[in-house]
C-alpha positions in Angstrom: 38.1 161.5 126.0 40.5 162.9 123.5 42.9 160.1 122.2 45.8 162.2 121.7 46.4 161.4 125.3 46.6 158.3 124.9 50.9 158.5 125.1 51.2 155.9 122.6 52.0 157.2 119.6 50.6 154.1 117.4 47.0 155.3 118.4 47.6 159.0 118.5 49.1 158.8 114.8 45.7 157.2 113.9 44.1 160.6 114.9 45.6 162.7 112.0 44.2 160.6 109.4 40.8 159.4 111.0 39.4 159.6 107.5 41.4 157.1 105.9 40.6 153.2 105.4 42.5 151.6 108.0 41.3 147.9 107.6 39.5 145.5 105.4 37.9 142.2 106.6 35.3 139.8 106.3 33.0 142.4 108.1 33.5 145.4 106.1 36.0 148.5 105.2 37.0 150.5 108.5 38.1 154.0 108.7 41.3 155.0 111.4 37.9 157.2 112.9 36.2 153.7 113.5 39.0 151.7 115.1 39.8 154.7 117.1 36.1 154.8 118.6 35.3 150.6 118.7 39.0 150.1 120.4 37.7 153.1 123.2 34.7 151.1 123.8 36.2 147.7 124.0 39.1 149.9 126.6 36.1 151.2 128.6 34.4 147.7 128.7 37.3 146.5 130.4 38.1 149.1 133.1 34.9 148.7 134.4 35.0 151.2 137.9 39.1 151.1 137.3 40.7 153.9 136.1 43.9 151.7 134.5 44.3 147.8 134.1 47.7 148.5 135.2 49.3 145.9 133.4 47.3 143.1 134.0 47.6 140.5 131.3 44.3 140.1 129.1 44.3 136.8 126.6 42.4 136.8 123.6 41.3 134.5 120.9 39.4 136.4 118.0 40.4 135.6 114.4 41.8 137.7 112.2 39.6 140.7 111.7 38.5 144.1 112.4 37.4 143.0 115.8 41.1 141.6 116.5 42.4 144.6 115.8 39.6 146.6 117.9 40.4 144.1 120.9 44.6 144.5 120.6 44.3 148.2 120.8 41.5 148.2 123.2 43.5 146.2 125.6 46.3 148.8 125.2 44.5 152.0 125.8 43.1 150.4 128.7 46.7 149.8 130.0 46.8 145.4 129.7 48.9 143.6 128.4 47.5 142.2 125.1 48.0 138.1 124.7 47.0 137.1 121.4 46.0 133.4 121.6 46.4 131.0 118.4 43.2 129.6 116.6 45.3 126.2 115.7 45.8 125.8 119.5 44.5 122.6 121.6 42.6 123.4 125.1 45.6 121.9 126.9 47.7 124.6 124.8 45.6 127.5 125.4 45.0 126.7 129.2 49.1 126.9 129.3 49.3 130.3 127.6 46.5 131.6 130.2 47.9 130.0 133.6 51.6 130.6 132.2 50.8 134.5 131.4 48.7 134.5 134.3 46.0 136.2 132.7 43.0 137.7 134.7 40.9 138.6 131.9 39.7 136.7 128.6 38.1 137.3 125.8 36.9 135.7 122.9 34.5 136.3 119.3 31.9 134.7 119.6 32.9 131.7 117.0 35.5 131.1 120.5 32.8 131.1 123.5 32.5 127.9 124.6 36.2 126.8 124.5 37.7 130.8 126.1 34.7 130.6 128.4 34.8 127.1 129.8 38.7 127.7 130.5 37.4 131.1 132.2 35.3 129.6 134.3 37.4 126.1 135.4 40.0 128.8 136.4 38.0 131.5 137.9 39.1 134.2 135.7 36.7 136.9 134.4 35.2 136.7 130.8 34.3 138.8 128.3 33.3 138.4 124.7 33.9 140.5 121.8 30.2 141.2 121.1 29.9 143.0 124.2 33.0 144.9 124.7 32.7 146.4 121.2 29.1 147.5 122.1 29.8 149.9 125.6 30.1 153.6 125.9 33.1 155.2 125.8 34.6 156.4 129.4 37.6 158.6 130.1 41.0 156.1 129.2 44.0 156.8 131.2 47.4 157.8 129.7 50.0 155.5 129.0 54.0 155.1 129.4 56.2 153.4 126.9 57.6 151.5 129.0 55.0 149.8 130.3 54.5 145.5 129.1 52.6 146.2 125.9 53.0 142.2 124.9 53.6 138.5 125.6 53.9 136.5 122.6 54.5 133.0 123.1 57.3 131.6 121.0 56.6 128.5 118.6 58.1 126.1 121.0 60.0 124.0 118.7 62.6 123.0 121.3 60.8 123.3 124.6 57.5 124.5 125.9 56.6 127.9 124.6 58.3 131.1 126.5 56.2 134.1 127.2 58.1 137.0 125.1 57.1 140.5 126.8 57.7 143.6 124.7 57.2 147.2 125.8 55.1 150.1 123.7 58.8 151.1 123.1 60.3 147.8 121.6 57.4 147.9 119.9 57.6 151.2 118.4 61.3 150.6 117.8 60.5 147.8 115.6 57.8 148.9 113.5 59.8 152.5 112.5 62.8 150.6 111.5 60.4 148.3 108.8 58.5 151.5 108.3 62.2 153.5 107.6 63.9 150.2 105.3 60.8 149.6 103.3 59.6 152.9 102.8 56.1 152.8 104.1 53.7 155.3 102.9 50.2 156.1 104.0 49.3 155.1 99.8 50.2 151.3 100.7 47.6 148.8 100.7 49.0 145.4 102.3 47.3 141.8 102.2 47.9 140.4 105.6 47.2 136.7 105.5 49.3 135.7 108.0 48.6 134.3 112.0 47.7 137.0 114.3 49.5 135.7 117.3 53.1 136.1 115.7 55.2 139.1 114.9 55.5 138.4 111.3 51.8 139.4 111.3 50.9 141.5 114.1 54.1 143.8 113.6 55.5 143.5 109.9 52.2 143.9 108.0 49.5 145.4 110.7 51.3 147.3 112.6 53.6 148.9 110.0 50.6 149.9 108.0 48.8 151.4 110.8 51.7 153.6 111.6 51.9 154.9 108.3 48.1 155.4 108.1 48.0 152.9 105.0 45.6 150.4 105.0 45.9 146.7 106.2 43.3 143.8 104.2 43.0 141.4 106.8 42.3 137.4 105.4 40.9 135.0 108.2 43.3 132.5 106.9 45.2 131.5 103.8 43.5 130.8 100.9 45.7 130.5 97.3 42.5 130.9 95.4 41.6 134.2 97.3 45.5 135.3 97.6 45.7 134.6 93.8 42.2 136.7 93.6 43.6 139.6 95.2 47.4 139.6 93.7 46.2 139.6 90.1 43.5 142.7 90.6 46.7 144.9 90.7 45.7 147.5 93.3 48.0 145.8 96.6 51.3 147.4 96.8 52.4 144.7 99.8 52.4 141.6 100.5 54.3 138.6 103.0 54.0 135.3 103.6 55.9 132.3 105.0 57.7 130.3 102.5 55.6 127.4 102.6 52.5 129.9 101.4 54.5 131.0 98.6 55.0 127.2 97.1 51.1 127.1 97.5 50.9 130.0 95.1 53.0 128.3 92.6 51.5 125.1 92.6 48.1 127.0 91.8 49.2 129.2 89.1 51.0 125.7 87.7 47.6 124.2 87.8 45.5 127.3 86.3 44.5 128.2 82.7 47.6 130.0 80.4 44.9 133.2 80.0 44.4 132.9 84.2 48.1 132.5 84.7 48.7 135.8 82.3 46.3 137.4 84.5 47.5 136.5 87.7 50.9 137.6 86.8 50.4 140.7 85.4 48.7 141.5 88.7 51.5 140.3 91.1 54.0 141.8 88.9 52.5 145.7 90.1 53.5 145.3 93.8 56.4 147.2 94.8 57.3 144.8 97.6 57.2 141.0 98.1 58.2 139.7 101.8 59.8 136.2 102.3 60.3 135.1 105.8 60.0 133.2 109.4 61.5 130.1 107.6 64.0 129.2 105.2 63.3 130.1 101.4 64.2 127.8 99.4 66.4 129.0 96.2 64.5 127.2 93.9 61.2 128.9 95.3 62.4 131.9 95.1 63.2 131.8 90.9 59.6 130.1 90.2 58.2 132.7 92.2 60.2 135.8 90.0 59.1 133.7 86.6 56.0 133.9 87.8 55.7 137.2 89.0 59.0 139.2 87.9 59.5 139.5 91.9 62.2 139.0 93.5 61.2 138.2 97.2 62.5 139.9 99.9 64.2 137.8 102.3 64.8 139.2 106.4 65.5 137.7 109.4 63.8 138.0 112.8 62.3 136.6 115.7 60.0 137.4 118.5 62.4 138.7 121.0 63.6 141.5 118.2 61.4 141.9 116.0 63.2 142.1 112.4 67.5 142.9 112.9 68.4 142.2 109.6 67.3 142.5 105.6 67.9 142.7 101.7 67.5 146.0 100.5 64.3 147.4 99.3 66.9 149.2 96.5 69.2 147.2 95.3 71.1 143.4 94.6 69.1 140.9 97.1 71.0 137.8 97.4 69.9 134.8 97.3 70.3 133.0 100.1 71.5 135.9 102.4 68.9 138.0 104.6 71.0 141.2 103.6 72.4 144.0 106.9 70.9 145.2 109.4 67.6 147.5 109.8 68.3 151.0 110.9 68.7 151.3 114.5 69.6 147.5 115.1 72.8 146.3 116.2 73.9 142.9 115.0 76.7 140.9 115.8 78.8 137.3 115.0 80.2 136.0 118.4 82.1 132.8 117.1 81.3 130.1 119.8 84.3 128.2 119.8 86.5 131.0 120.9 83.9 133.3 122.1 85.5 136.2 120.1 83.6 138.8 118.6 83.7 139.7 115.0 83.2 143.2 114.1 82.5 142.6 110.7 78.6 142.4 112.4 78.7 145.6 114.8 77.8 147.3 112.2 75.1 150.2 111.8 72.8 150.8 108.5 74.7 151.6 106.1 78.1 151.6 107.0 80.2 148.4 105.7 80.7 145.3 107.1 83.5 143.0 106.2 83.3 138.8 105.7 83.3 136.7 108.3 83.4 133.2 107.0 83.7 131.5 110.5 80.0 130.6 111.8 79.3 132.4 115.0 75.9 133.2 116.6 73.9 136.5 115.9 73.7 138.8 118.7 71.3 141.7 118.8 71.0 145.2 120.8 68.7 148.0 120.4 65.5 149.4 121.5 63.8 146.6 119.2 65.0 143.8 121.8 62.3 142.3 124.0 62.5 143.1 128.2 61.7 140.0 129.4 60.7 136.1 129.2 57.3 136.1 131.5 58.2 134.9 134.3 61.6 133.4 134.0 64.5 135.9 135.5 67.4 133.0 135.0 66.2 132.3 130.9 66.2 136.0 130.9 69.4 136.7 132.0 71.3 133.7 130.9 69.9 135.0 127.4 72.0 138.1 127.5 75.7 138.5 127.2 77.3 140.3 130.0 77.7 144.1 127.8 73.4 143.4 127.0 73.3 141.8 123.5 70.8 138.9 123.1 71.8 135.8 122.1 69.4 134.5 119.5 71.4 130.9 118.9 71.0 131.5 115.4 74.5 130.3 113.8 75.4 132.4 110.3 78.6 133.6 108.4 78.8 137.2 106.4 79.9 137.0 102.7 80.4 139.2 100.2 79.1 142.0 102.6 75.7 139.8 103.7 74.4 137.7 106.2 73.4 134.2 105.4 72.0 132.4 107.9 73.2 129.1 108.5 70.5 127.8 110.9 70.5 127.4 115.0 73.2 126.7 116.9 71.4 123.2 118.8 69.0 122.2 115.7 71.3 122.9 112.8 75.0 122.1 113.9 75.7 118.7 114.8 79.0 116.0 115.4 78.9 112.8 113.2 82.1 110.5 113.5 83.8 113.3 114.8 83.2 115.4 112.2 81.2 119.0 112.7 78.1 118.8 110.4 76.0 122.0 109.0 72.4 120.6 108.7 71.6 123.5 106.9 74.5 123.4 104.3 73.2 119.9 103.3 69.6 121.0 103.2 70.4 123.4 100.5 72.2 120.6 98.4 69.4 117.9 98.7 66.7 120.7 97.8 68.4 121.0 94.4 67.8 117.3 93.9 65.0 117.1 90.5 62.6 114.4 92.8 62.7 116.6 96.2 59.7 119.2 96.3 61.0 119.9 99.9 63.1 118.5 102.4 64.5 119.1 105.7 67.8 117.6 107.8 67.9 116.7 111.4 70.3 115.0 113.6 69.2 111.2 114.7 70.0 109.3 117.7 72.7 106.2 116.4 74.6 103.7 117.9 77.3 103.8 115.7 78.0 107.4 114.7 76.4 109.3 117.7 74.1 111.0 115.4 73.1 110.2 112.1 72.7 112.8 108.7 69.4 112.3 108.6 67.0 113.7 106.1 63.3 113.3 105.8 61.6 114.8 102.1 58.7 115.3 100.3 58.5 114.3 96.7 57.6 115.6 93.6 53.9 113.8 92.1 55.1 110.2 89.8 59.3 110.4 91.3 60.3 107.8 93.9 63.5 108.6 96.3 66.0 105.8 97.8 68.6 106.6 100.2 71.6 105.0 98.1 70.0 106.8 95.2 70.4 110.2 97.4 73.8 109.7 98.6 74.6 108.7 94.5 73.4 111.9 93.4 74.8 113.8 96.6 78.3 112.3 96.3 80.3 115.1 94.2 78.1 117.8 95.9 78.8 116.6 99.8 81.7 115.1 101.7 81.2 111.4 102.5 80.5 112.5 106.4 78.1 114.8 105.2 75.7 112.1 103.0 72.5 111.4 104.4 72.3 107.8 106.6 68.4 107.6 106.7 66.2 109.0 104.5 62.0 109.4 105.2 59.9 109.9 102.9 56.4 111.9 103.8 53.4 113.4 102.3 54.0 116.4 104.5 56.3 117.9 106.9 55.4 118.7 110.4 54.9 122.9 111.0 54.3 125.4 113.3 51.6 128.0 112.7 54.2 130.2 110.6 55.4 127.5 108.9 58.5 126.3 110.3 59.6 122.8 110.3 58.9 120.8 113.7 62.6 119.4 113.8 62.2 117.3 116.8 58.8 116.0 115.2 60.7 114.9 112.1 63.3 113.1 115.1 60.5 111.8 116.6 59.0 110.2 113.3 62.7 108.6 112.7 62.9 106.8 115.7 59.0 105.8 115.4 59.2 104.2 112.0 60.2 100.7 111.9 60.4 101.0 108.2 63.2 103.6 108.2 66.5 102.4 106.2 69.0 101.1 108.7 72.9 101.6 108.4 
């Protein structure tokens, strides 16, 4: 079969430069020629006597690896829709992502069998591992429309139970060639992707982008500082992201190595011509340890899996710190202030042109070919997620200074009424990081008799300090209004996360009203 045919223009890029290193892993170096031909047979494996899966929804857990990579665009050319599955996930967790999508084919690497293939069989669902699909001749592979379901990615479920995001071959596309246009992708750049497989941060920002470009994509099965720090400081990556909780990893292991190591490691880093920040908030005070270290100053976007990326600091230019820059070319973005439900148009803005301040909060709205079609299986989420003219309400809250977008953090987590006062959570979580003891902390909204809901923040400290409340809201008095001080503080080794790093706010909630030692009003 020739692969040109294949109509998506992801796989028949990877034709013209078949010669080229497309992927490093713990199994070896891979050329575009060999994921082209492993990805047929895995496609072929699963057709069977069909000439096209026809959309049907194909879940599989492999980690991070050439064979992931084989599997995703197997599924794809063999017209599925691909369902990446999380390694950190419980049976109970996975078993919802199957019967939610409702998937009628997984897979699994072999290090997965027993867990993918007892769900398989307790649910009648054909199996198939990795092992075998890679290992089948190559049949003719039907050609493709981009609009066809290409996706469902399963949000982090921070709030609720995880929603099935579906995304076409077009949003797809749309979202990689935006990154690919704003960060200048070449086929010369070599990216270390550490990152979860199963979220967009990884699967679209680092491997897909490079794949586009024909550049090459260095796959880690996890994250590991000591192997991060091994690669960063042999100077030959030109690309790297990571959550902000990975990058505080890296600092406290340069802290702890040798001053000749540290020299080393520095002057490594310091060749990359692009350092990526996101899926959480970064932390000011990360972010200039991180350029001492390094002499980077780290990129800072903002996305999420129903758009992909909408908005970022330049890859020229002032980055702010703090802000998450305009929007990415061909992205529409948007403040809708939720009080009045007028629309500023200091956000309808396309790249490049100017934008003016809007210092009311309002909620980011997106449009463009980059937005997702569908939650799986939920018309009324769906629809009730759109505004009436088709912009998608993310119920991310943020304000536009100085020409940027700072994000001010979502709408129900982040925005709360104390004593009849409106409280930013955020706002406060930015003065109480600056505090000398705090190595991180993170502000939530707590269940109390007296005030409705309590400033509550729960922190992590630095090694030999000790934190009291009344010595927080001491410190935090000429930085914060009095409704704005914190009325329980919790101190913890570690803060709940999700798989890319975000804090678990209802988990931090949940530990509040679970601890009887908790200071009282």
């Amino acid at each position: 079969m020739e692969s040109s045919r294949s109509g998506i223009p992801l796989i028949d890029r990877a034709e013209i430069v078949r010669h080229r290193t497309a992927l490093i892993s713990s199994e070896g170096t891979f050329t575009y020629s060999e994921l082209l031909d492993t990805s047929a047979r895995v496609s072929s494996a699963l057709l069977g006597c069909t000439k096209d899966l026809q959309g049907a929804r194909v879940a599989f857990l492999t980690p991070p690896s050439f064979e992931y990579v084989a599997t995703l665009w197997g599924v794809w050319r063999a017209g599925g829709i691909a369902i990446p599955l999380s390694l950190k996930d419980t049976r109970p967790e996975l078993e919802y992502v199957i019967t939610n999508s409702g998937a009628s084919i997984l897979i699994a690497h072999r290090d997965f069998e027993p867990i993918i293939k007892s769900i398989a069989k307790d649910h009648h669902i054909r199996f198939e591992s990795t092992t075998h699909l890679i290992n089948n001749d190559i049949k003719m592979l039907p050609r493709l429309d981009m609009n066809s379901k290409a996706t469902i990615l399963y949000t982090s479920g921070t709030t609720s139970k995880p929603k099935g995001v579906v995304a076409t071959h077009n949003n797809i596309e749309a979202q990689v060639t935006s990154l690919v246009k704003a960060w200048e992708w070449t086929k010369n750049d070599h990216i270390l992707n550490a990152l979860p497989l199963h979220h967009t941060h990884g699967i679209i920002n680092a491997l897909t982008c490079a794949l586009w470009v024909g550049a090459t994509c260095e796959i880690l099965p996890r994250f590991d500082a000591d192997q991060i720090w091994s690669r960063l400081s042999d100077g030959d990556l030109t690309l790297y992201m990571a959550v902000p909780t990975s990058y505080k990893a890296l600092i406290n292991k340069w802290n702890s190595a040798s001053s000749a190591k540290q020299k080393v490691m520095s002057k490594g880093s310091s060749k990359l011509r692009m350092m990526v920040s996101g899926s959480d908030k970064l932390e000011i005070p990360t972010l200039k340890e991180w350029h001492a270290i390094t002499g980077q100053i780290l990129l800072e976007r903002y996305g999420m899996t129903e758009i992909g990326m909408a908005l970022s600091n330049p890859l020229h230019g002032k980055r702010v710190p703090g802000c998450v820059g305009n929007s990415l070319p061909g992205v529409k973005v948007r403040i809708v202030k939720l009080d009045t439900e007028t629309i500023s148009d200091g956000g309808k803005h396309i790249h490049g042109e100017q934008i003016r301040d809007e210092t009311v909060p309002g909620e980011i709205q997106v449009n463009g070919p980059n937005v997702f079609k569908e939650y799986w299986g939920m018309p009324e989420t769906t629809a009730s997620s759109f505004t009436k003219d088709g912009w998608f309400c993310t119920g991310d809250m943020a304000i536009v200074e100085d020409g940027q977008y700072r994000i001010l953090g979502r709408a129900s987590q982040d925005f709360m009424i104390s004593g009849g006062e409106n409280v930013n959570l955020k706002e406060i979580e930015e003065i109480l990081s600056t505090h000398p003891d705090i190595k991180e902390c993170t502000v939530v909204a707590v269940p109390d008799k007296y005030w409705g809901k309590a400033v509550s923040t729960a922190v992590t400290l630095r090694k030999g300090t000790r934190l009291t409340r009344d010595g927080l809201r001491d410190w935090a008095r000429d930085k914060l209004a009095n409704h704005k001080l914190p009325q329980k503080i919790l101190v913890q080794d570690s803060l709940p996360r999700t798989a890319v790093g975000k804090v678990m706010k209802p988990e931090i909630v949940k530990l509040f009203l679970e601890k009887d030692n908790v200071t009282q009003n």
